[in-house]
Backbone as CSV, one residue per row, in Angstrom:
resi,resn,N_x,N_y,N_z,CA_x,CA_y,CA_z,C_x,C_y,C_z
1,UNK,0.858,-1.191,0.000,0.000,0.000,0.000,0.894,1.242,0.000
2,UNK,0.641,2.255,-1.038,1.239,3.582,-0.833,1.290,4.223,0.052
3,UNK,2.324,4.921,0.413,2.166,5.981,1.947,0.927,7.526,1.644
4,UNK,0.338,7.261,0.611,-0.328,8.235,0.435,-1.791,7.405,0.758
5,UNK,-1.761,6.004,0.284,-3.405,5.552,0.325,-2.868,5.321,2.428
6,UNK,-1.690,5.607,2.963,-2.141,4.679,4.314,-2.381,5.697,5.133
7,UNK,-1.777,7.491,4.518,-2.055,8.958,5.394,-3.699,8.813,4.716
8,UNK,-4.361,8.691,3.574,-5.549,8.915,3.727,-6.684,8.170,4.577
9,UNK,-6.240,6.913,4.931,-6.654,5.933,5.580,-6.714,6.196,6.838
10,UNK,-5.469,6.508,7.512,-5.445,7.061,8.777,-6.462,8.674,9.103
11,UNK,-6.364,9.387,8.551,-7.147,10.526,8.193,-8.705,10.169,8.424
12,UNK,-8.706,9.131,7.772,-10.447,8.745,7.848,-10.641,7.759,9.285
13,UNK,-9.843,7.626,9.647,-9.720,6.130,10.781,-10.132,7.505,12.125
14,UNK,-9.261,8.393,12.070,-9.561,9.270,12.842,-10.765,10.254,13.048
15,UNK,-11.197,10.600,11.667,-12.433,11.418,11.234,-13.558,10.892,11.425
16,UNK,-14.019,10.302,12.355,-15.659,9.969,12.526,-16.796,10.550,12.695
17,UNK,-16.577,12.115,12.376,-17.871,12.689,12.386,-18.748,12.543,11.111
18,UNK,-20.075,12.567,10.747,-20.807,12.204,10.164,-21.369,13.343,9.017
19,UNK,-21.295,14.301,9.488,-21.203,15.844,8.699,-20.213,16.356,8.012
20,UNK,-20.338,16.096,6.646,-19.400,16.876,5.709,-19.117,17.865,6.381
21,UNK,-17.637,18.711,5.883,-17.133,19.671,5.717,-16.492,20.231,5.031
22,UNK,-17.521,21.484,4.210,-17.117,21.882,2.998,-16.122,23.196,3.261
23,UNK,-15.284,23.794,1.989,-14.828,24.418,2.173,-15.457,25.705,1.835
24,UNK,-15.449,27.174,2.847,-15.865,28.187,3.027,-16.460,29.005,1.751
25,UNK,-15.822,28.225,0.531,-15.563,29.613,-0.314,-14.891,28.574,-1.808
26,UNK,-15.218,28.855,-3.094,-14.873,28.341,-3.977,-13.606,28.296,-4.111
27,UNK,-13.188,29.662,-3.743,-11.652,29.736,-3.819,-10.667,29.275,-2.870
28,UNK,-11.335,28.580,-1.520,-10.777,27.395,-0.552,-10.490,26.634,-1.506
29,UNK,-12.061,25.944,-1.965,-11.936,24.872,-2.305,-11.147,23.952,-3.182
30,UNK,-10.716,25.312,-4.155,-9.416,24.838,-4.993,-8.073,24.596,-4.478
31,UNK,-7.890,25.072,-3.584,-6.193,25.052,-2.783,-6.771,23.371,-2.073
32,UNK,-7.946,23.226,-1.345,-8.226,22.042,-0.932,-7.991,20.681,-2.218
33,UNK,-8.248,21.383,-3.292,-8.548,20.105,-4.908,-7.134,19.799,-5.286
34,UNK,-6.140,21.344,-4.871,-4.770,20.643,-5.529,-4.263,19.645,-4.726
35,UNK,-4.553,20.025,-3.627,-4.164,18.401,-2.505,-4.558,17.321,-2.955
36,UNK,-5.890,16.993,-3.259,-6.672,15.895,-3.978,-5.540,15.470,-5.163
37,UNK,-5.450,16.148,-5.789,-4.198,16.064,-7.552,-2.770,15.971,-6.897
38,UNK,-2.356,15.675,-6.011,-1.077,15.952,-5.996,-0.478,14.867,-6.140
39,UNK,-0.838,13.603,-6.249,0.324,12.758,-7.171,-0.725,11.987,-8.105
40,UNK,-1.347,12.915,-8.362,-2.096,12.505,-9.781,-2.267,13.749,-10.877
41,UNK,-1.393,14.524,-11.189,-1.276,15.834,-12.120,-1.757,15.777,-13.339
42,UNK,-2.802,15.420,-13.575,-3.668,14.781,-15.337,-5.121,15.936,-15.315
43,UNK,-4.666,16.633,-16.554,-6.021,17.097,-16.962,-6.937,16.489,-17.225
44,UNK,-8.052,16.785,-16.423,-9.151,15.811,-16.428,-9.783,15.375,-17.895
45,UNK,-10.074,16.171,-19.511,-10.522,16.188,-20.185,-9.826,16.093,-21.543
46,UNK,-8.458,16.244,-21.311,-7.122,15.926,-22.524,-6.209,14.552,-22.144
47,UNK,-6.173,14.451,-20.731,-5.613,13.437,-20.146,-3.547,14.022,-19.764
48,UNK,-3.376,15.585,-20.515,-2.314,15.932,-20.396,-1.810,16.356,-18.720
49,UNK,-0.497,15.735,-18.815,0.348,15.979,-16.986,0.442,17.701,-17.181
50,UNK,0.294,17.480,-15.816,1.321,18.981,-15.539,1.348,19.063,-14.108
51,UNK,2.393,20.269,-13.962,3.089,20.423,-12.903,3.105,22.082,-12.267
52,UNK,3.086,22.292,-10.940,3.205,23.377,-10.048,4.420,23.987,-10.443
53,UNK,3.953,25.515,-10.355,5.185,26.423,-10.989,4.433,27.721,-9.515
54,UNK,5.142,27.489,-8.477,5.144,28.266,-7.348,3.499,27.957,-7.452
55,UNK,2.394,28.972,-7.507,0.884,28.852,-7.438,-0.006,28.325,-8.673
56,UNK,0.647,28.451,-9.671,0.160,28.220,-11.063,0.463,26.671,-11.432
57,UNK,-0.781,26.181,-12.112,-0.376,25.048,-12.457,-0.532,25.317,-14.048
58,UNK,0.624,24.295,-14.766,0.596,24.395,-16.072,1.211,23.123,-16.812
59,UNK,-0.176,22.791,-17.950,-0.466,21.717,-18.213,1.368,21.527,-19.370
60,UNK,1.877,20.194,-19.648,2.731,18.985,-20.541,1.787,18.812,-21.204
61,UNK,1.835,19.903,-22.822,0.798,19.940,-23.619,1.739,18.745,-24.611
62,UNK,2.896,18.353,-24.358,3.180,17.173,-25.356,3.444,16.105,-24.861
63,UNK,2.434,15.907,-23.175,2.172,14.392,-22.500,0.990,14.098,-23.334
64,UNK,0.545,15.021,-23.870,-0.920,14.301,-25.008,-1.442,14.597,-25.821
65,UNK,0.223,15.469,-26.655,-0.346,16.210,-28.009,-1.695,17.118,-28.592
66,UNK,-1.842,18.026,-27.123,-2.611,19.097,-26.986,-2.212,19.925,-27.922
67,UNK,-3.084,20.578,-29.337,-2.858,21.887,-29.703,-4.225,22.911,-29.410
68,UNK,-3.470,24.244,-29.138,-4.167,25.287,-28.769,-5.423,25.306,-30.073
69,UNK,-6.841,25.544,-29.798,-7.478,25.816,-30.800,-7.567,27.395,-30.783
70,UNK,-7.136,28.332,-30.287,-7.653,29.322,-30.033,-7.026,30.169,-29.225
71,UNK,-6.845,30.153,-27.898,-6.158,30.921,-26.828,-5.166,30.572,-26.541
72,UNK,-4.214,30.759,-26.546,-2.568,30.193,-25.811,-2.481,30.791,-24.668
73,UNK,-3.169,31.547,-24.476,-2.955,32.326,-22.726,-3.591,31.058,-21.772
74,UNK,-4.705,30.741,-22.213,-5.883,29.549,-21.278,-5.238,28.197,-21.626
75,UNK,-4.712,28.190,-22.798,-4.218,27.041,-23.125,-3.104,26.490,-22.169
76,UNK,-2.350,27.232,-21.987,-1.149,27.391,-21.128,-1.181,27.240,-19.484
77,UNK,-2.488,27.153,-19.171,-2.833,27.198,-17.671,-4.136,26.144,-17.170
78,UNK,-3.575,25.681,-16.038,-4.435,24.511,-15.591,-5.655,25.332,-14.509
79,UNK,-7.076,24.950,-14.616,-7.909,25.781,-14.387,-9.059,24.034,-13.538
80,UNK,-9.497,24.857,-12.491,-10.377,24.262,-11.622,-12.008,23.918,-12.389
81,UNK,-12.160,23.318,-13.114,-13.583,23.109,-13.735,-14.920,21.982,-12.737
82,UNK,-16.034,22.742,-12.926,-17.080,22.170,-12.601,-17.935,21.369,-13.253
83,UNK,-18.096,20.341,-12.976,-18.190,19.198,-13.983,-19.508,18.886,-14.276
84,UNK,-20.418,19.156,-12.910,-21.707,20.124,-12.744,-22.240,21.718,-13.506
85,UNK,-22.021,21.717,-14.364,-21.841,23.037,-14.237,-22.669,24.372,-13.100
86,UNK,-22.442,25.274,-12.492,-22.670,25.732,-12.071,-23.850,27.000,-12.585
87,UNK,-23.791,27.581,-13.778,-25.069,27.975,-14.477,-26.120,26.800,-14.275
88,UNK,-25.874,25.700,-14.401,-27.446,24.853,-14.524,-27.553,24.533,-13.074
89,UNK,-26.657,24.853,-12.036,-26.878,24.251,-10.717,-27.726,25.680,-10.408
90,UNK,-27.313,26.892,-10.907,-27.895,28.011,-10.513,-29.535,27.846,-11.212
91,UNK,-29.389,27.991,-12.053,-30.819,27.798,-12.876,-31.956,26.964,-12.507
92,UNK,-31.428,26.333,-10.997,-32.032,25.069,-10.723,-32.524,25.558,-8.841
93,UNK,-32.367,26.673,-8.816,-32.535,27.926,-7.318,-32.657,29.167,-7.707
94,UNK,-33.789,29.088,-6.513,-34.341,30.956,-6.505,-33.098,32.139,-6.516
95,UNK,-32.759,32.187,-5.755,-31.607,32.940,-5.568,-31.028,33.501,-7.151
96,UNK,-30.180,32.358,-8.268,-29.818,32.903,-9.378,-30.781,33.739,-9.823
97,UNK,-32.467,33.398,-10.095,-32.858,34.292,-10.597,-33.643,35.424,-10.090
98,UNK,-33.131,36.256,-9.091,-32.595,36.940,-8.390,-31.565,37.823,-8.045
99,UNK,-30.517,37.553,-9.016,-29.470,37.971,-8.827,-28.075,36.931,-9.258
100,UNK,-28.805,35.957,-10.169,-27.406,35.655,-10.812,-26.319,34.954,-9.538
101,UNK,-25.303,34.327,-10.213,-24.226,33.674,-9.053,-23.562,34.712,-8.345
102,UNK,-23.526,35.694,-8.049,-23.320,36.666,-7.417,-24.118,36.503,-6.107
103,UNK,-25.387,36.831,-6.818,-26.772,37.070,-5.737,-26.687,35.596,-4.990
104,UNK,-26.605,34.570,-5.067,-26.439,33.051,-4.572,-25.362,32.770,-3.580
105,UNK,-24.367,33.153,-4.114,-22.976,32.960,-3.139,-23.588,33.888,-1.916
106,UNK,-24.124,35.256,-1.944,-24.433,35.771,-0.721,-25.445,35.121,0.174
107,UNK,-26.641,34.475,-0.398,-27.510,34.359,-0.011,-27.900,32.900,-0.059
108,UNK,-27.366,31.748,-0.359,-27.562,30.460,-0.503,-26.661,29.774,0.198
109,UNK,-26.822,28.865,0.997,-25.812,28.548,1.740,-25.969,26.892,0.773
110,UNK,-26.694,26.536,0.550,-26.627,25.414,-0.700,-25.885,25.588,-2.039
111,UNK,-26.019,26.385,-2.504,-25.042,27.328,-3.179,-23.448,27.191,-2.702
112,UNK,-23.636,27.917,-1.956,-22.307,27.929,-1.446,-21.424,26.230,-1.463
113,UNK,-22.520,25.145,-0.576,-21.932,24.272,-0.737,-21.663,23.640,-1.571
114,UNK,-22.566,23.464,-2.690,-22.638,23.105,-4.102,-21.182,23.491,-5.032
115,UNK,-21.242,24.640,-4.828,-19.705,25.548,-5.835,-18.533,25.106,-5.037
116,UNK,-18.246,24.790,-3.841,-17.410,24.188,-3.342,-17.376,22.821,-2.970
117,UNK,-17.985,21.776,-3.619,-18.020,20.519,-3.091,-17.075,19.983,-4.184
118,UNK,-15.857,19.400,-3.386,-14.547,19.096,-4.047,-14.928,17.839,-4.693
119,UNK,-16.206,17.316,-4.930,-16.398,16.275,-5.762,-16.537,15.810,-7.274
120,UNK,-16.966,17.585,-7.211,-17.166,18.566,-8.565,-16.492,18.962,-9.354
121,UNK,-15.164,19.124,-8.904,-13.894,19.812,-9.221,-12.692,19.286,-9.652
122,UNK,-12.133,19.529,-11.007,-11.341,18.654,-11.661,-10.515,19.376,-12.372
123,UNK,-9.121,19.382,-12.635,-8.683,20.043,-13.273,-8.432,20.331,-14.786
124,UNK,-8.721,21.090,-15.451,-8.837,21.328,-17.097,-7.656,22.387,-17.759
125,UNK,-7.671,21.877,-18.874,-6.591,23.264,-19.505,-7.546,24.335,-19.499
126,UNK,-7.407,25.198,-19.332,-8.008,26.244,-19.845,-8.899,26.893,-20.718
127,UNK,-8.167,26.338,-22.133,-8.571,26.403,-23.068,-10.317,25.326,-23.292
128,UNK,-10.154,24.528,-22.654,-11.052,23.614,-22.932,-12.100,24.011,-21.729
129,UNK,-12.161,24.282,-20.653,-12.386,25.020,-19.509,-13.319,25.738,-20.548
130,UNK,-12.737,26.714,-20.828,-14.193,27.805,-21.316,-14.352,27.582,-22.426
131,UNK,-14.141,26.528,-23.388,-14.821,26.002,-24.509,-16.187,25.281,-23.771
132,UNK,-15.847,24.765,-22.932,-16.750,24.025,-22.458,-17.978,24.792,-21.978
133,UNK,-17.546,25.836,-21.483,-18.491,26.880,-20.442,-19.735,26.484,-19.636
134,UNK,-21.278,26.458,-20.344,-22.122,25.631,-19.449,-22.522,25.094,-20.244
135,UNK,-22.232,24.557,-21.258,-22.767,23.527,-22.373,-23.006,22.044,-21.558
136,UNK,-24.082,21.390,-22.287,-24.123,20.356,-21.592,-23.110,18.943,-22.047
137,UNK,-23.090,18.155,-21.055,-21.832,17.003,-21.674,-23.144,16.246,-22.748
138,UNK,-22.535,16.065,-23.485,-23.241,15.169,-24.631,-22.072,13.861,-25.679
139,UNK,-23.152,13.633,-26.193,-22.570,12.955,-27.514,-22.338,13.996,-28.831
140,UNK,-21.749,14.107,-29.668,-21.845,14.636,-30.821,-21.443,14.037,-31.868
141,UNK,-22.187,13.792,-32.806,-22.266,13.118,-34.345,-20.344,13.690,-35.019
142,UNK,-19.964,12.634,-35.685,-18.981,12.726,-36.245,-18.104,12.896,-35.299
143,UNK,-16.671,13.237,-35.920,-15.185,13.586,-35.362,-14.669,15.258,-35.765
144,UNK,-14.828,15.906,-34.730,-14.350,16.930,-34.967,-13.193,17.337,-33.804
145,UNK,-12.033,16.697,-34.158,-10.863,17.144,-32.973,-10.185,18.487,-33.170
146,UNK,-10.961,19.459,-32.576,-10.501,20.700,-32.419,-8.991,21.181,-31.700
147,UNK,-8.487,20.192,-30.839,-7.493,20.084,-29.941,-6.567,19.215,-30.314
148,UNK,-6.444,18.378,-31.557,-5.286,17.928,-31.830,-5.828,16.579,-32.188
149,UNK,-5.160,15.583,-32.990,-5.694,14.541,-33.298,-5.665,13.138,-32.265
150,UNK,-4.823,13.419,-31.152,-4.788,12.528,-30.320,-6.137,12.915,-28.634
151,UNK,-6.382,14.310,-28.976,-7.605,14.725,-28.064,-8.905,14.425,-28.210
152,UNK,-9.344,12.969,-27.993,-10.734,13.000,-28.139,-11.788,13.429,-27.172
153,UNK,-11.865,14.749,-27.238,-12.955,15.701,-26.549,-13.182,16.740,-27.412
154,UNK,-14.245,16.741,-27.773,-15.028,17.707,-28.901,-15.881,18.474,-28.540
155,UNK,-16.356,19.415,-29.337,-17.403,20.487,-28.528,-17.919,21.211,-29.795
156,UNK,-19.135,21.471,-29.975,-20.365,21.384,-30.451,-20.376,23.117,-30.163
157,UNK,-20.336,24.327,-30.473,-20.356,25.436,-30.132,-21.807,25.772,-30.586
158,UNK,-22.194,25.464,-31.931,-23.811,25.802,-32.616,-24.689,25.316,-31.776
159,UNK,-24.899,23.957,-31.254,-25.326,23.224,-30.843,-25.135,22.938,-28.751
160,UNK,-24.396,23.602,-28.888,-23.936,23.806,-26.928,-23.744,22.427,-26.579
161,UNK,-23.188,21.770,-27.119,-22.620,20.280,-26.449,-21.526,20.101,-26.807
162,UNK,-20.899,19.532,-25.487,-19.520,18.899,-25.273,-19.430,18.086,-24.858
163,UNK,-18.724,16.955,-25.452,-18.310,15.568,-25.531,-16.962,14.924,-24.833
164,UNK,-17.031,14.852,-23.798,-15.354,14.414,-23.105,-14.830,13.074,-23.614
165,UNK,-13.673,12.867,-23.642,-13.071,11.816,-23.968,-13.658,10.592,-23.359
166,UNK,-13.640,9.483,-23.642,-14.260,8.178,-23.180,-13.431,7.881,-21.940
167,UNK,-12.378,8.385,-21.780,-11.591,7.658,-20.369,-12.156,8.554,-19.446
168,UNK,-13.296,9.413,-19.502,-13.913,9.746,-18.156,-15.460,10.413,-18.355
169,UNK,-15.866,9.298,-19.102,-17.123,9.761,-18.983,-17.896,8.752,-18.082
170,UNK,-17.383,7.834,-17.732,-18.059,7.188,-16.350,-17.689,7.909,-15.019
171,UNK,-16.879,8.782,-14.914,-16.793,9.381,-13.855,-17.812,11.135,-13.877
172,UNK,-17.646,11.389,-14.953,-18.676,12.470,-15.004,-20.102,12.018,-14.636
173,UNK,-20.812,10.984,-15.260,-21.482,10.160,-15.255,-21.717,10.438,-13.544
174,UNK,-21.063,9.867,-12.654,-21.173,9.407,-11.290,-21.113,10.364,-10.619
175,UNK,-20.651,11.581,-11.024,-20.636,12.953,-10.690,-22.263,13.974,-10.952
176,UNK,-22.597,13.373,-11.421,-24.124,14.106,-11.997,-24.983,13.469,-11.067
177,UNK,-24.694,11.726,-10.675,-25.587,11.011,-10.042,-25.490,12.096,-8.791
178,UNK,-24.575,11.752,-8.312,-24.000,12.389,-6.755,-24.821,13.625,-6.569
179,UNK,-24.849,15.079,-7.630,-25.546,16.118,-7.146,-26.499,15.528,-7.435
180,UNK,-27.277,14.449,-8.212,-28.424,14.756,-8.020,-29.535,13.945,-6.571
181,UNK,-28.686,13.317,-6.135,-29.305,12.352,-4.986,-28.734,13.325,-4.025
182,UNK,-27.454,14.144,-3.854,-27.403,13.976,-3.035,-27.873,16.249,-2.917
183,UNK,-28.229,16.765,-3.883,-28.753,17.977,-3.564,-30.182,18.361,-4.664
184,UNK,-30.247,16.823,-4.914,-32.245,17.241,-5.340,-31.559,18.023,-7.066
185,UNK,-30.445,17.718,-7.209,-30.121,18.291,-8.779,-31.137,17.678,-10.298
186,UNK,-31.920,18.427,-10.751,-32.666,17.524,-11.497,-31.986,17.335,-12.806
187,UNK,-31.883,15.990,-13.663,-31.539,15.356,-14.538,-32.869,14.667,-15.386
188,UNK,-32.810,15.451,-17.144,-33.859,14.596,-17.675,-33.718,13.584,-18.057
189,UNK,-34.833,12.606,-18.356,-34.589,11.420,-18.847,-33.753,11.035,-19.499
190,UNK,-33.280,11.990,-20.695,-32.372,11.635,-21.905,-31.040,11.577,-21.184
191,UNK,-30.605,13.013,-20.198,-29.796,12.754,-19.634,-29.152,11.440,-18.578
192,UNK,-30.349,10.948,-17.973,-29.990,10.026,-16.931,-29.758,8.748,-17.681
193,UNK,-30.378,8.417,-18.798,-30.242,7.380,-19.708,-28.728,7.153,-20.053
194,UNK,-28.442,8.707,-20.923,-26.779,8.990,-21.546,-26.049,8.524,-20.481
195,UNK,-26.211,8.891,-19.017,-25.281,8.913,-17.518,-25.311,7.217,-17.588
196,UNK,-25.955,6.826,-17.685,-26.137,5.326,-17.447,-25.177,4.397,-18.011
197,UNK,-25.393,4.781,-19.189,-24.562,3.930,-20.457,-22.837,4.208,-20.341
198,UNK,-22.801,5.822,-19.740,-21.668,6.086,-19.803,-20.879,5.453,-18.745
199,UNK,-21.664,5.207,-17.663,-20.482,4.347,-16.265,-20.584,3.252,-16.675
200,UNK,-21.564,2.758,-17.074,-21.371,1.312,-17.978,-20.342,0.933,-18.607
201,UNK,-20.099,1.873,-19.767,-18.713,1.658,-20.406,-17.351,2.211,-19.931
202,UNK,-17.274,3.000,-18.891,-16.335,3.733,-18.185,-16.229,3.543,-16.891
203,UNK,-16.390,2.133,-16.112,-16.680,1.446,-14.915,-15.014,2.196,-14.059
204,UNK,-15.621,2.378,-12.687,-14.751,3.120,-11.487,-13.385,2.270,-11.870
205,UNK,-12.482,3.223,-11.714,-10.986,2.775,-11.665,-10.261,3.204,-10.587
206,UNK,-9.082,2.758,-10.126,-8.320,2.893,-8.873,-8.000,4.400,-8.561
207,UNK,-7.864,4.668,-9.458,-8.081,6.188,-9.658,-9.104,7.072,-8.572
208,UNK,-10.234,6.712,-9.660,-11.174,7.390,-9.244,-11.854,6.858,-7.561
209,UNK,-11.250,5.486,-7.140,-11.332,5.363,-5.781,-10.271,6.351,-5.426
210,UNK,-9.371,6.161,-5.405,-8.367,6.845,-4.283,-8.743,8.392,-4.019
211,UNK,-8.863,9.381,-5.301,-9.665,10.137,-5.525,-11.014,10.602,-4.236
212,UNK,-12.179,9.600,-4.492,-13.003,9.431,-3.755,-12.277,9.525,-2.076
213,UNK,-11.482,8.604,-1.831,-11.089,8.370,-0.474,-10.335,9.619,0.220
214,UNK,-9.620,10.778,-0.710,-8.979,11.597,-0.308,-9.661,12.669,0.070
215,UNK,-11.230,13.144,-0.741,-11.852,14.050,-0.833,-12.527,13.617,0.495
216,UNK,-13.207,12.648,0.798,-13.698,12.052,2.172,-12.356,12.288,3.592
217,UNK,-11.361,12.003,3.367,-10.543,12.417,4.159,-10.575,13.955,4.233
218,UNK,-10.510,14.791,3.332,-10.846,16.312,3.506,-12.139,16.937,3.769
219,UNK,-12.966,16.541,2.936,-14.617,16.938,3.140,-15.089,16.017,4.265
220,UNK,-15.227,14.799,4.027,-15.982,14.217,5.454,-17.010,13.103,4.635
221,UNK,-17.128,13.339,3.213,-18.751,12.428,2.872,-17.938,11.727,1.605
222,UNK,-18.722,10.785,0.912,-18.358,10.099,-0.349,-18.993,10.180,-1.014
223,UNK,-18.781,10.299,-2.408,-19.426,9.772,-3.424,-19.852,8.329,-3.440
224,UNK,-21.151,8.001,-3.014,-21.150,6.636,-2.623,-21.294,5.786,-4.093
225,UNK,-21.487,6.259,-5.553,-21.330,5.829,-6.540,-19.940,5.386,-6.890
226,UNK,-19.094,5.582,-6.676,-17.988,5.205,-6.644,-17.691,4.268,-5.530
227,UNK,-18.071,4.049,-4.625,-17.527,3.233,-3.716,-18.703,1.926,-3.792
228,UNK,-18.580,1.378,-2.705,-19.472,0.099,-2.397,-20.702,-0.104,-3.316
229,UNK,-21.584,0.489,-3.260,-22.815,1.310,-3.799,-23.031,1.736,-4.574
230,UNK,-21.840,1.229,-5.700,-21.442,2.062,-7.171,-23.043,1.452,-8.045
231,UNK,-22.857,-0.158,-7.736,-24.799,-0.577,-8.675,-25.538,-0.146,-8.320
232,UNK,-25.649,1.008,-7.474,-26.928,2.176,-7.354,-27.248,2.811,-8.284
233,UNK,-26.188,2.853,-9.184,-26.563,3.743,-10.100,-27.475,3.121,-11.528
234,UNK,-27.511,2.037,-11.687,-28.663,1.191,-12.172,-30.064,1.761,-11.531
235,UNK,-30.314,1.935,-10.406,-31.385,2.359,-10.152,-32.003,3.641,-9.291
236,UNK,-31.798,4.442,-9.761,-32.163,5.701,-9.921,-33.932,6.270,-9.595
237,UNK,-34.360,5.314,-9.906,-36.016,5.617,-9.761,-36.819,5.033,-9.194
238,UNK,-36.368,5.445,-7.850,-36.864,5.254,-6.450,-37.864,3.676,-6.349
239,UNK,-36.624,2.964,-5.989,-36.998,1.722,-5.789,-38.280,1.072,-5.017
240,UNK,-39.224,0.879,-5.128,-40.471,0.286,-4.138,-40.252,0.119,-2.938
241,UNK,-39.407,-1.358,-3.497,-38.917,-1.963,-1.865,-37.850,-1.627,-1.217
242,UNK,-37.481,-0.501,-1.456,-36.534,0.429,-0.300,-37.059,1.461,0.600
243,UNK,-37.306,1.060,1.769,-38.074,2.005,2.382,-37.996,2.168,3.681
244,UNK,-36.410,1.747,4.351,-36.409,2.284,5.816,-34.813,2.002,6.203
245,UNK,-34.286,2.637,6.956,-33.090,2.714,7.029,-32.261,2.354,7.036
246,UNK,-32.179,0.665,7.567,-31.012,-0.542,7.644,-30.820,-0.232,5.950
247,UNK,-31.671,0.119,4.924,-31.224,-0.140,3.401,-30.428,0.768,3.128
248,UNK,-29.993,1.508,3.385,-29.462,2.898,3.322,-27.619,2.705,3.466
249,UNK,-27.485,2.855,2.512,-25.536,2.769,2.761,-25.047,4.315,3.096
250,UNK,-25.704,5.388,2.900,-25.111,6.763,3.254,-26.324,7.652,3.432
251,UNK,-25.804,8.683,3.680,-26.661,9.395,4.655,-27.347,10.445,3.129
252,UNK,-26.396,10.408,2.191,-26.820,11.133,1.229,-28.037,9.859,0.510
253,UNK,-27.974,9.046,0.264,-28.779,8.037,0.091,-30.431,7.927,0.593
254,UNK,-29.983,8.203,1.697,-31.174,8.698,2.894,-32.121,9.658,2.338
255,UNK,-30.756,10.739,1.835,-31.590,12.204,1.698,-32.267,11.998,0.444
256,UNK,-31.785,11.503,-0.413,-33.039,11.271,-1.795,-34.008,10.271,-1.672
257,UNK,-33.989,9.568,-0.695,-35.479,8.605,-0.852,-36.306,9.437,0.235
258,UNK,-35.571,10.428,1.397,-36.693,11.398,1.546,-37.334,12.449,0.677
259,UNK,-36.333,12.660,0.228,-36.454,14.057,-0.353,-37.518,14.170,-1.797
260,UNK,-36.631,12.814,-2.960,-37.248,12.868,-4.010,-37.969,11.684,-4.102
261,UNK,-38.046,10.820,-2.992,-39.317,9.747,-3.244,-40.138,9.988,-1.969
262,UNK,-40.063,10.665,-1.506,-40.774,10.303,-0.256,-41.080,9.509,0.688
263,UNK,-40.087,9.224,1.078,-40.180,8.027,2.439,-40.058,8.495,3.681
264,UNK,-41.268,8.893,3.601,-41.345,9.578,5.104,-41.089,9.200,6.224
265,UNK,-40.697,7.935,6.223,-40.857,6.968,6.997,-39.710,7.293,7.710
266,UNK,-38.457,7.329,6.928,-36.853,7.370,7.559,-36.818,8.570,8.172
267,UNK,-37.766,9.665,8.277,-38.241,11.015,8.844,-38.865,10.821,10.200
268,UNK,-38.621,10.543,10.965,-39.998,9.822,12.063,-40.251,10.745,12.839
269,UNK,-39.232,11.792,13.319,-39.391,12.752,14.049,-39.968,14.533,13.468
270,UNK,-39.848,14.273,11.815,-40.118,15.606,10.838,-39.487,16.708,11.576
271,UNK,-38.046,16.600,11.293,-37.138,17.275,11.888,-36.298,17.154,10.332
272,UNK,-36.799,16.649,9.345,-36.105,16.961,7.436,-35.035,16.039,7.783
273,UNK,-34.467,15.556,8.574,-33.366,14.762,8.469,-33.689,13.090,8.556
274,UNK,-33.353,12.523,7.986,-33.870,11.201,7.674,-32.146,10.297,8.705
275,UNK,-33.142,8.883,8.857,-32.108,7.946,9.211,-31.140,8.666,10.351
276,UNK,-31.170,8.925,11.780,-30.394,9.882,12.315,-29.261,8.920,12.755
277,UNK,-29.553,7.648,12.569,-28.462,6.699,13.156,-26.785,6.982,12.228
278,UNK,-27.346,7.505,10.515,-26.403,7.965,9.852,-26.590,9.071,9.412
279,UNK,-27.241,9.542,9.671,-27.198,11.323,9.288,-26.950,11.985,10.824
280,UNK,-26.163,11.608,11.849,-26.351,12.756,12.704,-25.776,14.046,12.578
């Protein structure tokens, strides 16, 4: 075992409180994410290394024959992306329309946790970063490698879809599940279908555990799609015969069969918190 999987291990051996802990502020949360990356330096969406230059990180655009389509300034710099995007997380609360992500960060404390939940957060070149902007992840017809012929991640600008490379679209995939069980994030059919197929063919890798285990050592909660509980994600639409707490592997688990199926049941006291044996 690595001395990095046995400090995260210990970290969690010690950490038994039951309540996430997010970081204050988006811009925590990134100094918290480079910890997460630190002996894993791979752009999440080119697959290119890179390395710390004092505060700046900057992507080994010929670990994966990255060419600039456009900007060499963004191109040149490794950038914190939301994989969620954050326009549709806004679009999805009073607050944005209200006042936009501005108006939210003041006034949403869901918000707040949402833009900082290091589960979300992955690192991108730049360039691809705001190609991407809030377009949704999709499929797109044909081959159009805008980024070089060895970059398969494409993007749809007429059409607002972007297509990530196949070596992580089961983790995006498991990332969409997560906000949506675990903050009521709504996903349409077409989407949850696409999410489906995609962890299917892009099944959790050691990676994306260790990943998982480090962010739980810092935040406090898991992506329980990735861990034990990963064939949850087969079923999504609120199972019949699940309906009281021994079934429950996490506390976020809990919160969507209260929340979006209604099982009032794991509620007994209507105090909104379900299952208190794991949600305390």
């Amino acid at each position: 075992m690595t001395l990095s999987k046995l400090f995260i291990l210990s970290l969690l051996s010690v950490n038994v409180t039951t309540l996430p802990v997010y970081a204050k502020s988006f811009y925590m949360a990134k100094k918290e994410a480079t910890q997460v990356y630190i002996n894993h330096q791979e752009a999440f969406y080119s697959g290119c290394e890179y390395y710390a230059q004092q505060k700046k990180l900057i992507p080994l655009k010929d670990t994966c024959g990255y060419q600039t389509r456009k900007s060499e300034r963004r191109a040149s710099r490794i950038e914190w992306e939301h994989v969620v995007s954050m326009w549709h997380v806004g679009h999805q609360l009073q607050c944005w329309q209200n006042g936009g992500r501005s108006n939210c960060r003041k006034v949403s404390e869901k918000f707040r946790q949402m833009e900082a939940d290091l589960h979300n957060l992955v690192p991108a070149i730049g360039e691809l970063n705001g190609d991407r902007s809030n377009y949704q992840h999709g499929m797109i017809e044909g081959e159009n490698r805008r980024y070089g012929l060895d970059i398969d991640t494409e993007v749809d600008f007429k059409a607002k879809v972007f297509e990530p490379r196949p070596e992580v679209r089961g983790d995006i995939a498991r990332i969409y599940f997560y906000y949506r069980e675990k903050y009521g994030f709504n996903l349409s059919r077409k989407q949850t279908q696409l999410f489906k197929a995609w962890s299917k063919s892009d099944p959790v890798d050691s990676w994306e555990r260790e990943r998982n285990l480090s962010i739980q050592a810092i935040q406090g909660d898991s992506n329980f799609f990735v861990g034990d509980s990963s064939d949850y994600i087969d079923d999504l639409a609120c199972t019949p015969t699940v309906k009281y707490c021994y079934q429950m592997s996490s506390c976020e688990q809990a919160n969507f069969y209260l929340n979006q199926c209604g099982r009032t049941s794991m509620d007994r006291d209507k105090d909104g918190i379900p299952c208190e044996s794991i949600c305390r």
